[in-house]
Steps between C-alpha positions, in 0.01 A plus 500: 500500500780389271855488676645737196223745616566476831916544428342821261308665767803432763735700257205778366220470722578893637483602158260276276147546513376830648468419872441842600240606182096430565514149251805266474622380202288177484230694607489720264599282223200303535269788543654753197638273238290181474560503168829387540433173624684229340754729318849675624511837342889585549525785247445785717756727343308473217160611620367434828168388640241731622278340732135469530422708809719765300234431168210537671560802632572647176188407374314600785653836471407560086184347578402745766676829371444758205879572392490766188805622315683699727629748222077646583360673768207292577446321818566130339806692360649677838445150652771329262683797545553480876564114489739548209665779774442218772701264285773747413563547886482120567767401269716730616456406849587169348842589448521756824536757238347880655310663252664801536826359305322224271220474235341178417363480114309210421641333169363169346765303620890473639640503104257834433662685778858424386387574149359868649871546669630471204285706316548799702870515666685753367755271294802727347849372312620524902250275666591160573243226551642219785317178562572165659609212278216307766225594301651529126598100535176419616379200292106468656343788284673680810447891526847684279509789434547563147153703547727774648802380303338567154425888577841563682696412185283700247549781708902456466538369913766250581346165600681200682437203707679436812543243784475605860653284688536538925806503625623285809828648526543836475905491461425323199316836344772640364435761770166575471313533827180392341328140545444450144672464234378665121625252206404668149455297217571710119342827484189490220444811288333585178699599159600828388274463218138430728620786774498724202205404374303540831692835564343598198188403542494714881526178728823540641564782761781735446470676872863536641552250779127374494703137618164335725628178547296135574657220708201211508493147680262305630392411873466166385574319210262333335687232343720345809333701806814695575435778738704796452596763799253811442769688748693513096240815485665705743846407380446583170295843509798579795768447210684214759448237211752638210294455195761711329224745318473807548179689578220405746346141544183436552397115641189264323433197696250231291323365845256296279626215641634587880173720596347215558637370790781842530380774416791804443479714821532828324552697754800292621610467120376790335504354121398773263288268268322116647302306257235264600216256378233447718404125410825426643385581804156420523364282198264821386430721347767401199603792224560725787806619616705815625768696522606663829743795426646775685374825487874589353507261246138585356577838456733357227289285290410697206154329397443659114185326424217613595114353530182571659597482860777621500453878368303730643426688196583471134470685162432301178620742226770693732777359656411553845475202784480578907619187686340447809683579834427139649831284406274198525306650216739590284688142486186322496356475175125585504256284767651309693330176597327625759337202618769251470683762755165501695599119535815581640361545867417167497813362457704654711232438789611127437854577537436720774406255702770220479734842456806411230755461762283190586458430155931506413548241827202307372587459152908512584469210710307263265762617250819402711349134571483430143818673386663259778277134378599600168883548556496164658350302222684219379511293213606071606878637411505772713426768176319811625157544354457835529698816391377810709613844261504818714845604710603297802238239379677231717520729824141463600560675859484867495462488103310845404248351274166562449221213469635398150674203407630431118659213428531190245526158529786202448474202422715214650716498191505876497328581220193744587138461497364768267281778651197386307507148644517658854204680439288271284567246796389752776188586343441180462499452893335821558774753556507833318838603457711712264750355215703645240704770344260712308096422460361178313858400371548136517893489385584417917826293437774564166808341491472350840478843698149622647367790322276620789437426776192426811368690767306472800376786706288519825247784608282596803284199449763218480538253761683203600316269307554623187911506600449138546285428186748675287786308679340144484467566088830599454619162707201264295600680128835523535747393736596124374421162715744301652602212242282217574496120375208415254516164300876436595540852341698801622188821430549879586125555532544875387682385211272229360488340141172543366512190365335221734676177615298285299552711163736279334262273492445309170160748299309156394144658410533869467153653359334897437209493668372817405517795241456862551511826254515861641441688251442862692797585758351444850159380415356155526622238260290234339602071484518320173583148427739583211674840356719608245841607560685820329826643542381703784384182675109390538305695242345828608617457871586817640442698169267770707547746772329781640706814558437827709413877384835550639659197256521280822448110478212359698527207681298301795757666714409867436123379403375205650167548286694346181486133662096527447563551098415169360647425156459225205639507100302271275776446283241383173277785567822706534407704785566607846206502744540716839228515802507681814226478783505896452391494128192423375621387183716323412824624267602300150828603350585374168865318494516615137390856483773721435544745752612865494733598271720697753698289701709559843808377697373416863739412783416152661757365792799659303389329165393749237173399297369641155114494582178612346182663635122412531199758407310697791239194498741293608673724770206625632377142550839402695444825670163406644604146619802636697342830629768696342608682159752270343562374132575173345826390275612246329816340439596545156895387500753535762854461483675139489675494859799309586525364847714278686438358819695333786339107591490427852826321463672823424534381105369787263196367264608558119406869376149474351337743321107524512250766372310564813128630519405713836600231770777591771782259407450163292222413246296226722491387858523194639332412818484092583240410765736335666628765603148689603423184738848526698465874524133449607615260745666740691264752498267256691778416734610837547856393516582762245373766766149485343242600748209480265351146408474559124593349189584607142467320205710580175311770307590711803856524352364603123639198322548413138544107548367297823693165467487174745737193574795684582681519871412830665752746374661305316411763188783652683793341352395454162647651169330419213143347480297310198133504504403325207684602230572810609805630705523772755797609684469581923614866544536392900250569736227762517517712800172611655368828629173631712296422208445085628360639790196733356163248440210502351166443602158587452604825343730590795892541515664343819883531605663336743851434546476105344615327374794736407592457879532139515704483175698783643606201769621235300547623102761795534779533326730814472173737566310373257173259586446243259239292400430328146705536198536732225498310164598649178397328118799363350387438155481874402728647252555817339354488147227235571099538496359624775287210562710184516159236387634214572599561891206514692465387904274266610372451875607135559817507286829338710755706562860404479717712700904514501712627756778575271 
């Protein structure tokens, strides 16, 4: 046993692992979740894991039982029925909530619940809508509540974040007995202009002192963890918190978060409304959720529409509608699903058995460990890698946190790592964690500050080792090396020149080895021993790509199946030939046929593209070769760009301005197999962290030009570059994604984490991983032919490079 394991189990041992439930943690990890061998899944807050035990039962159950619609009378139907009932009953004893004061209705989800509270309160010009500044900051695609939010204003109620802060000293409460202090932020209400409107149009309530009131916060917050004291319930709905509104409150706790390890004790703190999810708390069934409310409170909500099970009888061509008694049936609208809830049983048996106050030490203890190894992380200069967000971050004793941490990272110069480089990093060594500040948005660092932010979360199922894994990455990625002596030089190693030591080397015999054309997006490319250059760079390269019903762009990343697409242009016969091992035939296009008439503006990496369509022979073949509807465009002008670029000797590259066809960044790339051996070389030696003996060669990386001769890297440092008689200008290096690690073979896509993992080791600079270099044609000028005749490339040509 490792000594930091042993130190763990000396600090948590009474509290990590389940020593008093039937399977301990490592037991039950390796019998329930094989499937997460080799990976850390740390984004529990997210969605948790169910577990197999917990899967199998589910299926066993659907595969043995009849369950009708329960809305019938049959016996298939009266069985749902009474497990729907069963489930009711067990979610309730979930949150020690009696029956006799609360109703669970089963909503799709957390967000669906809030969005039926605010549906149905009874909103006047005298409400007032209260909620914690906790969850409106949120930057995680956290829970807010603008769901509730939007309805409270259009029915004329006051709305207004506030900060609740607890208070030490109580002489410092200007004299309020209470422990926590209310900070508002500006009250929010809707114009004159929209009230009047609404009043109008009979959705604002005119009832004298109808002044229902909603203070909502959550148990936990999912962005930094941060618990908050349910006993604000009681001290709220008692009037000993001022909230300086008249008329009675009512309390909504979001538990979608905290239920799974702290479940509100409702008959402690008797909330009015709780929200849940029940991924959150055990993996499956997902699009399920609930809302727990008091019998009180549902009395209120005003439901107006109507559908099938929710009425007990209707008239079409009268206005006459009977609601049904049931309050679960009137909020829910029309079958529930049934056997999603029938799943629910199975779940909670899981939980049952660990229990959650086993599951909160559990998971609370693996969180304190790393919130301490990560608040002690130190750059060589005594910088602090980490920065933990959530209140009294630093005080790890005692801190009321849940099993969240968010945080970014420094580097030892203080600028931050971006989000995206976190993440891109930890997938590549297997850990699944959550980065940003709103879905799919790359923009992670402007003007120096972080835009978002990362997050780590642990659930039932997490165990030391993962801790450790996670820990050991963060040291390896991004905590910087003691300086160390290397050729009589001073190096950082986390702060390494690209360039290699022998790159100033004297270029004697510099040749291109090899030419290749891409002339679909994403699909194979074809090698010539000369080609014509335009002003968009080598002819026809990159003139095609497939798009989406939706108007997405395809790539090998979203479908692998595009790498088996072979292509050739037979520039006399002016015509593109395409093959696929899915087509029987293969597919001519003409370079010369004019195409549609009607032509379209596609989006392509921020670069907008006039393009023009194919027939249905044509789509329907691409179709067939990719097993799924897409259609084909072509490139028929884009927009001259202007660029400029930094050099790796922090000297901007003079603005150029290039008409670029569907590639990424530049017109060409450069890949020298110089290069490909030293990066092969450690793959075989694994000193890059490789465990796999493999190598690549260059097509791997998609390039334009192959050249030989040159140092390793030493592509790196150089600005301007002469092949022939033709010019090119480096636009810097070209930084690599998941894509270098899918292969082909035999028909078959295979991913692994290479060689984008060993690169990750050595060629990183400022988040970005770079290998080759982006070349753009220099000869091109607005107002010249297309098709400059006399430039052409030539495999064996010398190149003459120029570092200035």
């Amino acid at each position: 046993m490792e000594l930091s394991k042993e130190e763990f189990l000396e600090q948590f041992g009474g509290n990590y692992g389940y020593p008093d439930a039937p399977k301990g943690i490592d037991e039950m990890r390796a019998a329930d979740f094989k499937r997460l061998e080799g990976m850390v899944y740390l984004d529990h807050a997210g969605a948790t894991l169910y577990s197999e035990a917990q899967m199998a039962d589910v299926m066993k159950d659907l595969t043995s039982n009849v369950y009708g619609n329960p809305h019938s009378q049959s016996d298939s139907s009266m069985a749902a029925s009474d497990l729907v009932t069963a489930a009711r009953h067990q979610v309730l004893k979930y949150f020690n909530a009696s029956p006799r004061e609360y109703k669970c209705i089963f909503t799709s989800g957390a967000t669906a619940a809030l969005k039926l509270v605010g549906e149905c309160f009874p909103w006047s010009r005298e409400s007032c809508y209260m909620y914690t500044m906790e969850n409106h900051n949120s930057v995680l695609g956290i829970r807010e509540y603008p769901t509730i939010k939007k309805y409270a204003l259009s029915k004329g109620a006051t709305v207004l974040a506030v900060d609740v802060e607890e208070v030490v000293d109580l002489a410092k409460n200007h004299g309020s007995d209470s422990l926590y202090r209310i900070s508002r932020h500006s009250d929010q209400r809707r114009g004159k202009d929209v009230l009047l409107h609404n009043s109008q149009n009979g959705s604002l309530s005119n009832i004298p002192g109808n002044n229902w009131n909603i203070f909502a916060f959550p148990s936990e917050c999912n962005f930094s963890g941060h618990k908050f004291s349910l006993s604000l319930v009681k001290l709220i709905k008692e009037g000993k918190i001022s909230l300086k509104q008249q008329g009675k409150w009512m309390v909504l706790i979001d538990a979608a978060k905290g239920c799974a390890t702290e479940p509100p004790n409702l008959t402690m703190y008797p909330a009015d409304f709780v929200v849940c999810s029940f991924y959150k708390i055990f993996g499956y069934p997902t699009g399920l959720g609930a809302l727990i409310v008091k019998n009180e409170a549902a009395n209120l909500l005003n439901k107006t529409y109507f559908s099938g099970g929710t009425v007990a009888a209707s008239i079409a061509d009268i206005d006459f509608v009977q609601k049904r008694k049931s309050i679960e049936q009137v909020l829910e609208d029309g079958t529930v699903s049934f056997l999603s809830i029938a799943s629910l049983r199975h779940g909670f048996k899981m939980i049952d058995t660990l229990t959650t106050s086993a599951i909160g030490r559990h998971t609370a203890s693996l969180a304190t460990y790393v919130r301490k190894k990560m608040l002690a992380l130190k750059h060589s200069n005594d910088i602090s890698v980490c920065t933990i967000y959530g209140q009294q971050a630093s005080k790890v004793e005692g801190l009321k946190t849940g099993p969240t941490i968010t945080f970014n990272l420094k580097r030892e110069d203080g600028s931050w790592f971006g989000y995206r480089e976190v993440e891109k990093l930890a997938s590549l060594s297997g850990i699944h964690l959550r980065a940003g500040h709103v879905c799919w948005d790359d923009n992670d660092i402007i003007n120096g500050k972080p835009t978002g932010s990362v997050r780590i979360s642990f659930g039932y199922m997490s165990t030391y080792e993962d801790a450790e894994k996670f820990l050991k990455f963060l040291q390896s990625s991004f905590v910087s090396l003691p300086v160390q002596f290397n050729n009589r030089c001073m190096l950082n190693l986390n702060n390494l020149n690209l360039l290699d030591s022998w790159s100033q080397k004297a270029v004697s015999d510099v040749r291109l080895r090899s030419i290749t054309i891409y002339p679909v997006k994403s699909c194979q490319g074809f090698s010539v021993k000369s080609w014509p250059l335009t002003t968009g760079g080598l002819m026809y390269d990159r003139e095609w790509l497939l798009q989406g019903l939706g108007g997405e762009i395809l790539t090998q990343k979203k479908v692998p199946e595009l790498g088996s697409i072979h292509t050739l242009i037979d520039l006399e016969l002016g015509k593109l030939f395409i093959e696929s091992p899915t087509c029987k035939d293969k597919l001519q296009i003409s370079l010369l046929d004019c195409l549609a008439d009607v032509s379209e503006e596609v989006d392509v990496f921020g670069q907008r593209y006039e393009v023009q369509s194919y027939d249905d022979r044509v789509n329907t073949w691409f179709s067939e070769a990719i097993g799924r509807p897409c259609t084909l465009v072509r490139c028929s002008s884009s927009k001259y760009r202007s660029c400029t670029y930094t050099g790796l000797r922090d000297r901007p590259c003079r603005d150029t301005q290039s008409k670029l066809n569907f590639v990424n960044e530049g017109q060409l790339l450069l890949i020298s197999e110089e290069s490909i051996s030293d990066l092969n070389r450690r793959l075989s030696s694994g000193n890059g962290g490789c465990k796999q003996k493999l190598l690549v060669d260059a097509m791997r990386f998609r390039p334009n030009l192959v050249i030989s001769g040159s140092s390793p890297y030493s592509e790196d440092n150089w600005k301007r570059l002469q092949i022939g008689d033709a010019c090119f200008t480096s636009m810097g290096g070209c930084n690599r994604c998941q894509m270098i690690n899918l292969r082909q073979d035999s028909g078959q896509v295979f991913k692994s984490k290479e060689p984008l993992a060993t690169l990750a080791s050595y060629r990183r600079k400022k988040g970005k991983i770079l290998f080759g270099v982006l070349l753009n044609y220099e000869d091109s000028k607005e107002g010249e032919n297309e098709i400059v005749a006399e430039k052409w490339l030539q495999v064996g040509q010398q190149l003459y490079p120029s570092t200035e």
